[in-house]
C-alpha positions as CSV (number, residue, x, y, z in Angstrom):
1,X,128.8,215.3,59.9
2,X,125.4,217.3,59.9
3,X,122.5,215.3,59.9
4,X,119.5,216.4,57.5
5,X,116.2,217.0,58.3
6,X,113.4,215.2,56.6
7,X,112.1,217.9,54.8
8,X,114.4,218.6,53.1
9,X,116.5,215.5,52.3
10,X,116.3,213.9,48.3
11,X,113.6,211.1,48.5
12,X,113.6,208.4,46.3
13,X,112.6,209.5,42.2
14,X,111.4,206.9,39.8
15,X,110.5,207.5,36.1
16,X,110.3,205.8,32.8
17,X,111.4,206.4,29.6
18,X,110.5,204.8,26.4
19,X,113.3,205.7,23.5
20,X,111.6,202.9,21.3
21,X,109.0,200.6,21.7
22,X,111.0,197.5,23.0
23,X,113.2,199.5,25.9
24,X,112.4,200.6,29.0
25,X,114.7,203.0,30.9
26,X,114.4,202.9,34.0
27,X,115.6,206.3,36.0
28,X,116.3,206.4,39.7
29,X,117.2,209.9,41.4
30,X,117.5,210.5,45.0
31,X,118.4,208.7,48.0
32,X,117.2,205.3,47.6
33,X,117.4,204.2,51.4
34,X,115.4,202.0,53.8
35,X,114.1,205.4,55.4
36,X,112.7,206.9,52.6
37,X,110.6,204.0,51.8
38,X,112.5,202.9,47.8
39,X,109.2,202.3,45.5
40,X,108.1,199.2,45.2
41,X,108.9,197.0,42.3
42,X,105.0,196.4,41.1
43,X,105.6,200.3,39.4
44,X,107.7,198.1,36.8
45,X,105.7,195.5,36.3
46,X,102.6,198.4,35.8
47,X,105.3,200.4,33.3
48,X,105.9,197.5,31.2
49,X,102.2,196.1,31.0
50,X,101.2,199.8,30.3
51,X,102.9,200.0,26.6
52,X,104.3,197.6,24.5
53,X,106.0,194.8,25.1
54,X,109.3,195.3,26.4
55,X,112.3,193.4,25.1
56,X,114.9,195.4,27.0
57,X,115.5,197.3,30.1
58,X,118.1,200.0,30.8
59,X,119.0,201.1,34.5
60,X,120.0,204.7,34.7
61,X,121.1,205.9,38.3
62,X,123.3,209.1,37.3
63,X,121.2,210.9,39.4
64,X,121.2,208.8,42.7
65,X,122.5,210.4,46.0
66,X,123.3,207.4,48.1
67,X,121.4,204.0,48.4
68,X,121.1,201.0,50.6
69,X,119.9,197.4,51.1
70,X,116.5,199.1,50.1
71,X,118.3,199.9,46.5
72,X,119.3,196.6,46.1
73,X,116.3,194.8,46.9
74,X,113.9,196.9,44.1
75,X,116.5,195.8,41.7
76,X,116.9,192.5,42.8
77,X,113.2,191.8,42.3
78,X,113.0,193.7,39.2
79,X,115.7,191.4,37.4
80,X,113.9,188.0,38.9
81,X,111.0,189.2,37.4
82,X,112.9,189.8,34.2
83,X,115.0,186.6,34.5
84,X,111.3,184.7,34.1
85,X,111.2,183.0,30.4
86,X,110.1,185.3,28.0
87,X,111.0,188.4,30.2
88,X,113.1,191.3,29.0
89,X,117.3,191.4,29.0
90,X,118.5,193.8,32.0
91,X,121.3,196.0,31.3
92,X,123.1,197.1,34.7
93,X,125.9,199.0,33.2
94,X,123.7,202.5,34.5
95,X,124.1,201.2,38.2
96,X,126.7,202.0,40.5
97,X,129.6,200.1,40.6
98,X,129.3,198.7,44.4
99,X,125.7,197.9,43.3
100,X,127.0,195.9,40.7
101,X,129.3,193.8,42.5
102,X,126.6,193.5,44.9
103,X,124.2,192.0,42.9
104,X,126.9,190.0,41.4
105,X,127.5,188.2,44.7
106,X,124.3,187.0,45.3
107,X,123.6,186.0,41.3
108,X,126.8,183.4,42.0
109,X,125.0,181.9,45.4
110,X,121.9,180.6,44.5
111,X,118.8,180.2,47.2
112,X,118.4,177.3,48.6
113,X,114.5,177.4,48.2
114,X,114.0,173.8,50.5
115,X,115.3,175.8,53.3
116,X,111.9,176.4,55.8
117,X,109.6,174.4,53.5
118,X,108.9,170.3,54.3
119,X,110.1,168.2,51.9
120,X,107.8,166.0,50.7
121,X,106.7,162.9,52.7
122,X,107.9,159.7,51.7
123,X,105.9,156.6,51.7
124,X,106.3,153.5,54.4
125,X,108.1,151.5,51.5
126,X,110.2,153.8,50.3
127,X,111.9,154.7,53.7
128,X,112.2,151.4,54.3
129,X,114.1,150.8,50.7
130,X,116.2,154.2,51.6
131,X,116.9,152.1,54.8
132,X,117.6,148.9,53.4
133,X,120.5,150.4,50.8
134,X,122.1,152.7,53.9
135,X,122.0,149.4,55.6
136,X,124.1,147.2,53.0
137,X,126.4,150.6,52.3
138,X,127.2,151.0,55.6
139,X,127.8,147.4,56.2
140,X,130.4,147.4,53.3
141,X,132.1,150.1,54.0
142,X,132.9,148.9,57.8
143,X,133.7,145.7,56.1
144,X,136.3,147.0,54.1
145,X,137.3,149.2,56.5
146,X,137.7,146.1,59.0
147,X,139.8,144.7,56.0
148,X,141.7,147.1,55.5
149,X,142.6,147.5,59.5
150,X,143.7,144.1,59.4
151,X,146.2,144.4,56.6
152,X,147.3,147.0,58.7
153,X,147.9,145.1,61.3
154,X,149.2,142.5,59.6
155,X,152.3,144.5,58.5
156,X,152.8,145.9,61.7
157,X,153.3,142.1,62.9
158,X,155.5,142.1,60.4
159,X,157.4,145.2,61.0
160,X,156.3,146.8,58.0
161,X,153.8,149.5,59.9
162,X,154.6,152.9,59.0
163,X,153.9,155.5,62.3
164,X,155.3,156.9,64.8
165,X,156.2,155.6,68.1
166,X,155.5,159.1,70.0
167,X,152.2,158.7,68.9
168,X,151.2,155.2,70.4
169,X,152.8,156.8,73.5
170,X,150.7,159.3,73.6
171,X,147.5,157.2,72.9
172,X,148.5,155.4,75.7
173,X,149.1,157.6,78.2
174,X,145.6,158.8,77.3
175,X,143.3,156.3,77.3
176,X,145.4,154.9,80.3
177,X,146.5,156.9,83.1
178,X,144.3,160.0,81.7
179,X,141.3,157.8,82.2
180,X,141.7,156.3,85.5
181,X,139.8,159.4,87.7
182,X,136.8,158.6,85.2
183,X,136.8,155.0,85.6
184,X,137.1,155.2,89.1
185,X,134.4,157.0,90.0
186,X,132.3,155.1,88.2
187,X,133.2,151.4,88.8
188,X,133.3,152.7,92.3
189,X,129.5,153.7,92.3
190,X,128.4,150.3,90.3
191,X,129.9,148.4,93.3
192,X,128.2,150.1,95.6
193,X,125.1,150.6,93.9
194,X,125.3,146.2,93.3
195,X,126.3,145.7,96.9
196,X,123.0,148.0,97.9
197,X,120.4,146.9,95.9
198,X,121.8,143.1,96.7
199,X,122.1,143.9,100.1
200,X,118.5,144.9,100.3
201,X,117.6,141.4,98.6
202,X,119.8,139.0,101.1
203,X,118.9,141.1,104.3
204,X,115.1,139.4,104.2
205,X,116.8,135.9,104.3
206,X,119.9,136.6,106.7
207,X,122.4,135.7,103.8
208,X,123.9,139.8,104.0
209,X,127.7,137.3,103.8
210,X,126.5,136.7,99.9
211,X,126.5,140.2,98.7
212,X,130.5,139.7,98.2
213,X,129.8,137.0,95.9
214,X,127.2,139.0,94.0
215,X,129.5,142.4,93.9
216,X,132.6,140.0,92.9
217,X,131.4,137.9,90.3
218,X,129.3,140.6,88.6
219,X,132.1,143.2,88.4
220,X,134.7,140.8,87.7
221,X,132.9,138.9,85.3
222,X,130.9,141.4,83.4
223,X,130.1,144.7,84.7
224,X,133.4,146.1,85.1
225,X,134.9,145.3,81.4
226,X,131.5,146.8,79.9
227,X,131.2,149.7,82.7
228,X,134.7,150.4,81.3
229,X,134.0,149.7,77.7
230,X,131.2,152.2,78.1
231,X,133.2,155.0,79.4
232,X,135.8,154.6,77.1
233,X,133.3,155.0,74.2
234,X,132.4,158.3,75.5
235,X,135.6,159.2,76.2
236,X,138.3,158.1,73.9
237,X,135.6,156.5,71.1
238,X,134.2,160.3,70.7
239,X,137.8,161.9,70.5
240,X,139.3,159.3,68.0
241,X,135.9,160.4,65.5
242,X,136.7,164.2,66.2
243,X,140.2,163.9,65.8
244,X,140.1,162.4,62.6
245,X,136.9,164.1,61.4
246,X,138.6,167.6,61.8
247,X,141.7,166.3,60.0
248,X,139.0,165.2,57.0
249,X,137.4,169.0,57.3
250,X,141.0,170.1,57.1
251,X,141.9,168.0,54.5
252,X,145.1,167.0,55.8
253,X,144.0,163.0,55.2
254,X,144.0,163.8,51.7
255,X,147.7,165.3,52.2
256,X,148.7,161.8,53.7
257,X,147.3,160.0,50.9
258,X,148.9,162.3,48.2
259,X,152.2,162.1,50.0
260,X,152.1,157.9,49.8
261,X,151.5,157.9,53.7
262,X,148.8,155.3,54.9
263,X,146.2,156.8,56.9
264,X,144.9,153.8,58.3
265,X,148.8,152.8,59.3
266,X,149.9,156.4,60.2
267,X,146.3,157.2,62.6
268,X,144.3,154.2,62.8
269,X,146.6,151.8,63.7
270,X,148.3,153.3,66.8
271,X,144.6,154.4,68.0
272,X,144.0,151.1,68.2
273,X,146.9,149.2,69.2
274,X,147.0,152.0,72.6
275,X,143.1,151.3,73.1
276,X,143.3,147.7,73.0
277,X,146.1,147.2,75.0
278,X,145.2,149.6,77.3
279,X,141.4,148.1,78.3
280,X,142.4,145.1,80.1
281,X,144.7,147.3,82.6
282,X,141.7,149.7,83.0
283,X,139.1,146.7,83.3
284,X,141.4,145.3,86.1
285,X,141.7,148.8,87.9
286,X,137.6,148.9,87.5
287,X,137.5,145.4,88.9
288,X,139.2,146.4,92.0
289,X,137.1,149.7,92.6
290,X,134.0,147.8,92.0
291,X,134.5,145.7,95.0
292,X,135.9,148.1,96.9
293,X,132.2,149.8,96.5
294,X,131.2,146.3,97.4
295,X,133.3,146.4,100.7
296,X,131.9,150.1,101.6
297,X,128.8,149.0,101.9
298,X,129.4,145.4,103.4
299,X,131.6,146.9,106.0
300,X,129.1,150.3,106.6
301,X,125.5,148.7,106.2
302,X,125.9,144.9,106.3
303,X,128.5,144.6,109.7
304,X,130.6,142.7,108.2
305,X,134.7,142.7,108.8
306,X,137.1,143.3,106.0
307,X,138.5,139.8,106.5
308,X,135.0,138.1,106.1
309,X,134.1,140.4,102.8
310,X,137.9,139.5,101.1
311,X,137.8,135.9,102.1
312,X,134.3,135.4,100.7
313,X,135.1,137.4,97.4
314,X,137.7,135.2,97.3
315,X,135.8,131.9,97.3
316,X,133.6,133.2,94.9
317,X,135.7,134.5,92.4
318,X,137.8,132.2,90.1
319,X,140.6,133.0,87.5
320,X,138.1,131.6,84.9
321,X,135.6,134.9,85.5
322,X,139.1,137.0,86.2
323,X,139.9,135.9,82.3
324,X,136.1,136.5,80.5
325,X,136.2,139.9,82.2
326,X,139.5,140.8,80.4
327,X,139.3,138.9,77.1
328,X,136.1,141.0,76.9
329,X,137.8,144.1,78.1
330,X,140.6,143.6,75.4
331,X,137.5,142.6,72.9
332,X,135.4,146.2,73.9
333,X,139.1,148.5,73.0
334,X,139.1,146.9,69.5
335,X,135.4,147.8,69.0
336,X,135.6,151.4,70.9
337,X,138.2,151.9,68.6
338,X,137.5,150.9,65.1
339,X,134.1,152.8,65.4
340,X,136.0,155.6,66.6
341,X,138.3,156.0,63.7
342,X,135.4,154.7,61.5
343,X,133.1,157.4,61.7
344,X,136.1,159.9,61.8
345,X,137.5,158.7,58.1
346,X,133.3,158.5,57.2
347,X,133.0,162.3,58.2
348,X,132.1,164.7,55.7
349,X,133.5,168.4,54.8
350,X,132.2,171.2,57.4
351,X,132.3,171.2,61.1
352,X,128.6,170.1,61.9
353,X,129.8,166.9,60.5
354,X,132.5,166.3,63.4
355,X,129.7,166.8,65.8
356,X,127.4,164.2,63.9
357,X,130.9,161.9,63.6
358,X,131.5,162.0,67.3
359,X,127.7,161.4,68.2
360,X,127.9,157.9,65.7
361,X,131.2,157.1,67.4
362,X,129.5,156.9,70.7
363,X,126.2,155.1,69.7
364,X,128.0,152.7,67.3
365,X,130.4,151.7,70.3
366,X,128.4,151.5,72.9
367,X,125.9,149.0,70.5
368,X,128.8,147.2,69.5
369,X,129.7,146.3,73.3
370,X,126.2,145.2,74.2
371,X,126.1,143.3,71.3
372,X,129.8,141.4,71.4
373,X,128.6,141.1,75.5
374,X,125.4,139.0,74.7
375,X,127.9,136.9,71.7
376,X,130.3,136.3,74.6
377,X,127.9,135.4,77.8
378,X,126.0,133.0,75.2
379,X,129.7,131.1,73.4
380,X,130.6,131.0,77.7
381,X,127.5,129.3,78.6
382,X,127.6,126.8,75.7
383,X,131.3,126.0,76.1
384,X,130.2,125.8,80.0
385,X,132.4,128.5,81.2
């Protein structure tokens, strides 16, 4: 393929024609390209303010070489100054056919025109209305979610459940044994950060024997069901909400429905039964790397023996803080859980919204955990626990 030189390749031609006084016919020769510089659409405008009014414009491009985006941007702006109210029919039987289709395509996709410009700014009251109704939405539809995970569970009590037992296998082998080199990292470093910071405390009144007793009852107690609680909303919390938020996109939940199949029996259920079982086996495990961080630094900074560390977490420690820790443990898996699910059935229809799902999963667990904490230290320090 030669290329053409500039002088002498077709530039863009634009004339008018009047065959009566309401139509204009408008006739394009040439190569209408982004090179050659297309006219602008103002010569129109000019044409039709020129003469009389114009009812009706004709597009005649018999003589057009070849044409670009450049081509279809002159007429694109010449019919949406047409399209105005009281503006002149367009006739685009004259254009070429690809053109046509072209333009077509974009008529059937409207512009978003509050893309790049601010909406308006609301007032203080009104966002705080907007608020107040998200607020009572949101709390009915996790109240009738809650309900209907409880009627769930209710038939799987009675052996009416419908989902598959490969699935609750698989949900527990990951958020059990998948899950441990997380969780033991971490409870490992809250013991030892504890049994530091303690340590640091205790050395200024020769009581270093006490940081056992501070690592044990802390991580038994409390820190190691919410350290644990935490990790698992990150974890297993964020992959319930993009599991089930990617089956939404895909539309397969609606299959289940249409096909009589639960969803909240057939996903929700076994996500929650593995979690909550699961928790108090991980909170244990967490327990036991906490005070092993505990022991590190009692052992390596403090100078104390391994006997004198175990005997004093011993003392210290009683099967009543052994069972808190867990009952909140097993408490943090429903939560993780149900928010996880929740804000996967709650997600909407393109994949920014599995992103935004996952991201609510996380925050709305990880509140939930701090909150049913503070309900549980305050119902243990009333019942004197």
């Amino acid at each position: 393929m030669t290329n053409t030189p500039d002088r002498e390749r077709p530039v863009c031609e634009l004339e008018f024609d009047r065959p009566d006084q309401e139509t204009l016919v408008i006739r394009m020769a040439g190569s209408w390209t982004l090179r050659n510089k297309c006219p602008s659409a103002d010569r129109v405008l000019k044409e039709m303010a020129a003469g009389p009014r114009v009812a009706r414009i004709d597009f005649n491009a018999a003589a057009l070489t070849d044409w670009d985006s450049g081509f279809l941007i002159f007429l694109t702006r010449v019919i949406e100054t047409c399209s105005k109210e009281g503006g002149p029919t367009t006739d685009m039987k004259g254009l070429p056919e690809g053109a046509r289709r072209l333009l077509t395509l974009a008529a059937t996709v409207p512009e978003r025109k509050e893309i790049g410009k601010d909406p308006d700014r609301a007032t203080f009251l009104s966002r705080i209305g907007d608020e107040t109704v998200d607020f009572f939405r949101s709390s009915g539809e996790i109240l009738a979610f809650i309900g209907e995970a409880f009627i769930a569970f209710s038939r799987f009590i009675s052996g009416k459940a419908r989902f598959r037992g490969s699935d609750l296998t698989r949900i527990l082998q990951e958020c059990g044994i998948e899950a441990l080199p997380i969780v033991s990292l971490i409870s490992l470093l809250v013991g030892l950060i504890l049994a530091f910071v303690g340590a640091v405390q205790l050395m200024l009144f020769g009581a270093q024997i006490y940081v056992a007793d501070l690592v044990g009852i802390a991580m038994i107690r409390v820190m190691g069901a919410v350290m644990t609680g935490i990790i698992m909303a990150g974890r297993t919390g964020a992959a319930f909400a993009a599991q089930l938020g990617t089956m939404e996109v895909n539309e397969e939940i609606d299959a289940f429905k249409a096909m009589g199949i639960s969803p909240m029996e057939f996903l929700v259920l076994p996500r929650v039964l593995g979690l909550t079982l699961m928790m108090p086996f991980l909170c244990l495990y967490a327990d036991f790397m906490g005070v092993l961080g505990g022991l590190i630094v009692g052992v390596g900074m403090l100078d104390l023996s391994v006997v004198e560390y175990y005997n004093q977490t011993k003392s210290a420690v009683g099967l009543v803080n052994l069972w808190i820790g867990l009952f909140q443990a097993m408490v943090f898996g429903v939560l993780v859980a149900v928010a996880g699910c929740l804000r996967g059935l709650q997600c909407g229809r393109s994949a920014s919204a599995v992103g935004d799902a996952a991201t609510s999963a996380v925050v709305t667990g990880i509140v939930s955990i701090i909150v049913a904490t503070a309900a549980i230290t305050v119902m243990c320090n009333v019942l004197g626990i």
